[in-house]
ZAMARGU-4260 file (C-alpha; in steps of 0.2 Angstrom, whole numbers, plus 5000, padded with zeros to 4 digits):
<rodrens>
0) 4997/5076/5011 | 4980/5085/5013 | 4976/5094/5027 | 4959/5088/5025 | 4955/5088/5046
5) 4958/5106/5046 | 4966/5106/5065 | 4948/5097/5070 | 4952/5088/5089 | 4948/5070/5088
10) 4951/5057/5104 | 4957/5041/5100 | 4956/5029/5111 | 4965/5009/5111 | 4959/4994/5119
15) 4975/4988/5125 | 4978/4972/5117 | 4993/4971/5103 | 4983/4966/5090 | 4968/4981/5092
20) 4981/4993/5098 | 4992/4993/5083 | 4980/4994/5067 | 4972/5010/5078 | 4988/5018/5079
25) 4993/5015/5062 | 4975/5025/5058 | 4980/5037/5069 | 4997/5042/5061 | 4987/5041/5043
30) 4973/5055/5051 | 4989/5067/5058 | 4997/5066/5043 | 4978/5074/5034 | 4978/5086/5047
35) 4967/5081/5063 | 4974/5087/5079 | 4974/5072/5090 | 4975/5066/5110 | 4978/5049/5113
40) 4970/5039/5129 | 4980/5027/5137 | 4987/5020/5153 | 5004/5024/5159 | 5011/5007/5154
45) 5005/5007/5137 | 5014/5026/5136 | 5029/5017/5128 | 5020/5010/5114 | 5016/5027/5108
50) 5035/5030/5105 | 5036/5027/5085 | 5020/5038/5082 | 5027/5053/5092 | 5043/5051/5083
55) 5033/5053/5067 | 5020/5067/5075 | 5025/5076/5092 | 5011/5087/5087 | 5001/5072/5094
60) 4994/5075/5113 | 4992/5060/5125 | 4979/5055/5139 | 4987/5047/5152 | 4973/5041/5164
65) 4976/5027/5177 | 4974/5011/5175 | 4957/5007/5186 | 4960/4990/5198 | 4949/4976/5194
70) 4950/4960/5205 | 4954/4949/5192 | 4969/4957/5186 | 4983/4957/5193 | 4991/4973/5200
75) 5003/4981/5186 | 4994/4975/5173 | 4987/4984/5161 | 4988/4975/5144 | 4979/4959/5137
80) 4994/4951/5133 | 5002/4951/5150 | 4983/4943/5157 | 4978/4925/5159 | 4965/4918/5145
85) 4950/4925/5147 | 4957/4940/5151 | 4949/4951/5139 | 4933/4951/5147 | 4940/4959/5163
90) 4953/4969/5153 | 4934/4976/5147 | 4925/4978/5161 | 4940/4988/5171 | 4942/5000/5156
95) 4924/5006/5158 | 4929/5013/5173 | 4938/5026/5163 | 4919/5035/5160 | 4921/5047/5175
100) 4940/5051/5173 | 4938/5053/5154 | 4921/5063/5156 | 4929/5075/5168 | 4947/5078/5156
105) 4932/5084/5143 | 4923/5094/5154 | 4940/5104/5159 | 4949/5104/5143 | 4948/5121/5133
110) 4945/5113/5117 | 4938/5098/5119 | 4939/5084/5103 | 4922/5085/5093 | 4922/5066/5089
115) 4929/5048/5100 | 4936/5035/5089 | 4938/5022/5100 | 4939/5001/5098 | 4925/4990/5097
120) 4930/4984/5114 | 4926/5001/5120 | 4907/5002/5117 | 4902/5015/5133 | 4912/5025/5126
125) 4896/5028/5116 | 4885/5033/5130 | 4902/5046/5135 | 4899/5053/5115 | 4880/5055/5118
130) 4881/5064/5135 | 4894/5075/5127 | 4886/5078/5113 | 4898/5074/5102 | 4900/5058/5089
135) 4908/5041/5092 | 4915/5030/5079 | 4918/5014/5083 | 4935/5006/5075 | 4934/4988/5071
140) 4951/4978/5071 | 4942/4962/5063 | 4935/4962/5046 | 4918/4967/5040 | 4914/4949/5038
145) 4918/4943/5055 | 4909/4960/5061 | 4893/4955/5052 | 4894/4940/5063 | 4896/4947/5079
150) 4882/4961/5075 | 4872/4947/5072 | 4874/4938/5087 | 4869/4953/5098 | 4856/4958/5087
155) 4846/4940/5085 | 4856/4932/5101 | 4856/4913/5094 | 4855/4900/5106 | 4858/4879/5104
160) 4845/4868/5106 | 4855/4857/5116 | 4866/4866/5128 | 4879/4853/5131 | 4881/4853/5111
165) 4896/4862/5107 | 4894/4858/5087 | 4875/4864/5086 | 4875/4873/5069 | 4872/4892/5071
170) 4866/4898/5053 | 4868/4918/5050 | 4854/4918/5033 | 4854/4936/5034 | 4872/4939/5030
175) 4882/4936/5013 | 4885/4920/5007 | 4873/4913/5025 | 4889/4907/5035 | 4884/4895/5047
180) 4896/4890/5062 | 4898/4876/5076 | 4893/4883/5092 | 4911/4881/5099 | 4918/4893/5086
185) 4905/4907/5090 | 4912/4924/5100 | 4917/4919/5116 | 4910/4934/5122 | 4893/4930/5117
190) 4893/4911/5121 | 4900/4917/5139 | 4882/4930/5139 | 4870/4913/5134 | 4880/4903/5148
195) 4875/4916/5161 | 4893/4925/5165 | 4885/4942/5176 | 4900/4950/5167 | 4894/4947/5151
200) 4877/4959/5153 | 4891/4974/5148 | 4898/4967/5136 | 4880/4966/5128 | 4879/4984/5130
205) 4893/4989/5122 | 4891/4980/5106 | 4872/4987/5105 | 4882/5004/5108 | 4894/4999/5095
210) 4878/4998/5083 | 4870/5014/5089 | 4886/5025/5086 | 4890/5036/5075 | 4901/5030/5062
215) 4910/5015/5059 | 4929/5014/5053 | 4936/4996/5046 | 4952/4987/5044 | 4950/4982/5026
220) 4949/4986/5010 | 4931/4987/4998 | 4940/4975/4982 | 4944/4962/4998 | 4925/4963/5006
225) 4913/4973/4997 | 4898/4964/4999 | 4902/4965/5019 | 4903/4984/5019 | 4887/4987/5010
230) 4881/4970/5023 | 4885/4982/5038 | 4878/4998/5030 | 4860/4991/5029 | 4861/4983/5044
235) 4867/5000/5053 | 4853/5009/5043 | 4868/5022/5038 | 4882/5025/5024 | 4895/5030/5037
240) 4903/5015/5036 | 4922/5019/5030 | 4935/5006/5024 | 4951/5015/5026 | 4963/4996/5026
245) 4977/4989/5024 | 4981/4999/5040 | 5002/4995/5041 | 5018/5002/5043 | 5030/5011/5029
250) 5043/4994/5025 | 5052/5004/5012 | 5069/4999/5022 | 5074/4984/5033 | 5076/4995/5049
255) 5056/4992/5050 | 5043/4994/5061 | 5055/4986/5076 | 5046/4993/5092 | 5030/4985/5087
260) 5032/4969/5094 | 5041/4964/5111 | 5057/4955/5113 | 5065/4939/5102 | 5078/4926/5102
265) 5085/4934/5087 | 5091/4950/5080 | 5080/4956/5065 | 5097/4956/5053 | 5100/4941/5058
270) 5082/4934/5050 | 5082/4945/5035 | 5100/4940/5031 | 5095/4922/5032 | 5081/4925/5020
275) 5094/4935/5008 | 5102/4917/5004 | 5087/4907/5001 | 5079/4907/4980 | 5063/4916/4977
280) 5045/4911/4987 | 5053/4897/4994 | 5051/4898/5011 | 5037/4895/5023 | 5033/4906/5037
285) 5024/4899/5052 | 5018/4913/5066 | 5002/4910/5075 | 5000/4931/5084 | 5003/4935/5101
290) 4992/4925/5110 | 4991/4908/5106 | 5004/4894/5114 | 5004/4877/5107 | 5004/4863/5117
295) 5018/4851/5117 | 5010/4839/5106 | 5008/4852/5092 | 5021/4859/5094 | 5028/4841/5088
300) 5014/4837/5075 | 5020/4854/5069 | 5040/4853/5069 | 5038/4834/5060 | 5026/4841/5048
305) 5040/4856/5044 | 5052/4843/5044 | 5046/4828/5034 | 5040/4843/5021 | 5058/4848/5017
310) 5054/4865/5013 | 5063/4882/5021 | 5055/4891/5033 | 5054/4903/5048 | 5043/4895/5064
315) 5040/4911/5078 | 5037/4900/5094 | 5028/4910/5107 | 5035/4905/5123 | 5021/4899/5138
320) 5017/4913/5153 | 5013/4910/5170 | 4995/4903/5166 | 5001/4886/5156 | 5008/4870/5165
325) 5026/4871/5166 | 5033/4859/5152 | 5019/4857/5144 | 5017/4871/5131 | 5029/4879/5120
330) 5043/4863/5120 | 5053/4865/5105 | 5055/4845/5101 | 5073/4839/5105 | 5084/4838/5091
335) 5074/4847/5080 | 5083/4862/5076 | 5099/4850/5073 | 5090/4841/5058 | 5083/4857/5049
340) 5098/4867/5052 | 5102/4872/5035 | 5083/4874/5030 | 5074/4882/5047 | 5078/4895/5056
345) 5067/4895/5073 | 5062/4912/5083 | 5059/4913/5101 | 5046/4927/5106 | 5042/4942/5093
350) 5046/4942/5075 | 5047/4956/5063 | 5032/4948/5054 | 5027/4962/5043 | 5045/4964/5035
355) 5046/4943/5035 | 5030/4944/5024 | 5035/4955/5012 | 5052/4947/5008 | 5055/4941/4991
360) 5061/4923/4998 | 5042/4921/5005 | 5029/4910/4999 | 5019/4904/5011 | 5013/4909/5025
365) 5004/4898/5040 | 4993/4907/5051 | 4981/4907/5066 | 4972/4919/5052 | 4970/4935/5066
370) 4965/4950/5055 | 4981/4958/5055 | 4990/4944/5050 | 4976/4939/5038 | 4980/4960/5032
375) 4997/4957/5034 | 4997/4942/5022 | 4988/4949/5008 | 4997/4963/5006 | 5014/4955/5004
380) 5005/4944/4991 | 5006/4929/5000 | 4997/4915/4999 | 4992/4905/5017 | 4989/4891/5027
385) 4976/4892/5036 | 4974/4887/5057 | 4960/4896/5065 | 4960/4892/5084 | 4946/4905/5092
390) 4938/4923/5090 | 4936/4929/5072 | 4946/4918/5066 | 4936/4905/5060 | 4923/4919/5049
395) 4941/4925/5044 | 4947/4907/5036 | 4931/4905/5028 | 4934/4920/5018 | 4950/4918/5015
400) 4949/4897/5010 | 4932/4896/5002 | 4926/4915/4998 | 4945/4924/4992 | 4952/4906/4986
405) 4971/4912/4993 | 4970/4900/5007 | 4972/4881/5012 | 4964/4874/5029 | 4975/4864/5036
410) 4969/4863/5054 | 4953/4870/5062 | 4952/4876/5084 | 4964/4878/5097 | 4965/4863/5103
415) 4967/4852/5088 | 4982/4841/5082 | 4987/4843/5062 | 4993/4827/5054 | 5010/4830/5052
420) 5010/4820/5035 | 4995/4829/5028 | 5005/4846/5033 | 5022/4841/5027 | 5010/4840/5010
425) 5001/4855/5012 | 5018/4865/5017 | 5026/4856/5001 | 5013/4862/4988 | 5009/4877/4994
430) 5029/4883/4988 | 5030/4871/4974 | 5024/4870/4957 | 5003/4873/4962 | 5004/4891/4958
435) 4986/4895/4959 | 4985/4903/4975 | 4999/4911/4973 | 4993/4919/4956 | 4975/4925/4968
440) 4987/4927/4981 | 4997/4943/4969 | 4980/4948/4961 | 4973/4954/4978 | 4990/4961/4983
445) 4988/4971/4969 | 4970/4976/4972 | 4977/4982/4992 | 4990/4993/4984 | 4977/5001/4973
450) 4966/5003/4989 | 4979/5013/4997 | 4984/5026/4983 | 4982/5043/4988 | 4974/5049/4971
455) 4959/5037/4968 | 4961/5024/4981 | 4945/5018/4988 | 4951/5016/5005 | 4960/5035/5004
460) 4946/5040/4998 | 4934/5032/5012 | 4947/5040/5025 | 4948/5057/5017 | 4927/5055/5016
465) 4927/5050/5035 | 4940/5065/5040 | 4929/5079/5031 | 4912/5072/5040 | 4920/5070/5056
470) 4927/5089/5054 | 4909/5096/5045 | 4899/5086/5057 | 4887/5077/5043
</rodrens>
């Protein structure tokens, strides 16, 4: 591998939320393994997670800076995944109290990092890199579709018409293809500014910092969204826009990435043996990230619409937390794992998602389309189902249903109910004889695998492209 970074110092620094945390440390072991000498900020309860990345590089240094108390999180935690809803916005605001600590570790350390890579979640860390003197670039763990979106709701801040009108149409005629949206499907971050939340003012701030900073580092792949990147470098006003995607762990063998998720009903073995014994892209795989929790009614819209399909499949159930109703989230119907015995196999908690994928008995996958699993997806060469429920999701099932053509909606927010009849038909054609999606499906596995190559790659090259500005600062 190149030692393209020449020893330069970089600071990365994760938002702490699985599903921003582990794209960021998946760039970080690709920029170790081209030579950057790099610390790592994070909490002490998030130290754990750096485990498989200081196993691969104990070269990598760590920040450990303390978790700052904020009165709407609860003491002890320091993770989004642990927080009610809304949670994010609290988890945001607390990590800007970081600016002090952090400003002061630079002010004592003897060689200093010459560039912040930090999340889009992180945008003071902007105004740090300007007092510093040094550059900051932002890493986006959505899609450069999605991000053209939220740039351009902080940039024009839309508002309805009607404010009790959820569905008002918000058009964005500026950006590719002129998306337009239901109100209720907007960032909740922004439609929480426009109702008047006094938390939201520095979230505002942070996106406009996320526009002003130096460079800009993406989860995807230019063959996958092209006309995005290019979207995002005129609006920025700057080529230092770098697609450097899919970011995703080795799965050359079945031991896999096995500290990435948290605990489960099963053993990994145990799933990927199952999958052994089924025929060829036969099976559906039903995972929804590691936030959403169904409520009871679809989670039995759901298990009927698995059932009356007859197809095989994998369903990773996330369990309820302390913020839902007891009993009435999360309920596995009764019986149901009685009557698909021979054909489903049901997984409490995490699921070794990325290794699930990429098995040959996999050919489908139904998703809340997060852009991990959305990467995730395309590069096993799957084709997908798609539910969006909140955040990104939504701009992330429009490309994938009516822009990339690998997708089918079969149910649109987080609080809707799917037809378990019009599912048990979407589930059935998706693994049968349509083989349409599944030809696009290969076609842009195909094009991800060329992104990746280290000799001619369009996303090594972007990252090798990003590591030598950041170490010639240019």
């Amino acid at each position: 591998m190149t030692a393209a970074g020449d020893g330069t110092h970089v600071l990365v620094f994760p938002y702490p939320a699985q599903g921003h945390m582990i794209p960021l440390l998946d760039l970080t072991h690709l920029l170790a393994s081209r030579g950057l000498n790099i610390t790592i900020l994070v909490t002490p309860k998030n130290l754990s997670l750096l485990a498989p990345l200081h196993s691969k590089h104990p070269t990598i240094k760590t920040l450990v800076l303390p978790f700052p108390a904020h009165p709407s999180i609860p003491s002890g935690v320091e993770n989004v995944k642990d927080m009610p809803a809304n949670g994010f916005r609290a988890m945001m605001r607390a990590m800007g109290e970081l600016y002090n600590p952090l400003l002061n570790w630079f002010h004592n350390h003897p060689s200093p990092p010459v560039a912040i890579i930090s999340d889009m979640f992180l945008g003071w860390t902007h105004r740090l890199a300007c007092q510093l003197s040094i550059r900051r670039l932002v890493f986006s763990p959505s899609g450069a579709m999605a991000l053209s979106v939220i740039y351009s709701l902080w940039s024009d801040l839309p508002k309805r018409d009607d404010p009790n009108n959820d569905n008002a149409l918000i058009s964005f005629p500026n950006i590719p293809n002129s998306p337009i949206y239901p109100w209720c499907q907007l960032s909740p971050l922004y439609r929480s500014y426009v109702e008047g939340d006094p938390v939201s003012e520095f979230m505002k701030d942070g996106f406009e910092s996320n526009m002003a900073s130096w460079g800009l580092v993406v989860n995807s792949f230019s063959e996958l969204e092209r006309v995005y990147l290019d979207h995002l470098m005129k609006v920025l006003g700057h080529d230092r826009v770098w697609a450097v995607g899919p970011l995703l762990p080795p799965v050359d063998d079945r031991s896999g990435p096995i500290e990435r998720g948290g605990s489960s009903s099963i053993l990994q073995s145990d799933v990927l043996s199952w999958l052994d014994t089924c025929e060829d892209r036969t099976v559906v795989y039903a995972c929804f990230g590691s936030q959403a929790v169904l409520t009871n009614k679809q989670m039995e819209e759901l298990s009927l619409g698995l059932e009356k399909s007859g197809v095989r499949f994998i369903w990773c159930v996330k369990e309820p937390t302390i913020e839902h109703v007891e009993g009435q989230y999360g309920v596995i119907p009764s019986g149901f794992k009685d009557r698909v015995m021979n054909r489903g196999f049901v997984v409490t908690g995490w699921a070794p998602q990325v290794l699930i994928l990429n098995h040959r008995a996999v050919g489908a996958f139904l998703t809340h389309c997060g852009w991990n699993s959305v990467i995730e997806g395309i590069f096993a060469g799957v084709p997908m189902l798609a539910w969006p429920m909140g955040a990104d999701q939504f701009t992330n099932a429009t490309l994938l249903v009516d822009e990339l053509r690998v997708a089918t909606r079969v149910c649109e927010g987080a609080e809707a109910i799917p037809n378990s009849d019009e599912l048990a038909r979407s589930l059935a054609e998706t693994v049968g004889e349509n083989r349409v999606k599944m030809s696009r499906a290969k076609e842009l596995r195909e094009a991800a695998l060329k992104a990746i190559k280290e000799e001619g790659g369009t996303s090594s090259m972007d990252l090798d492209d990003s590591i030598s500005r950041i170490s010639e600062g240019y």
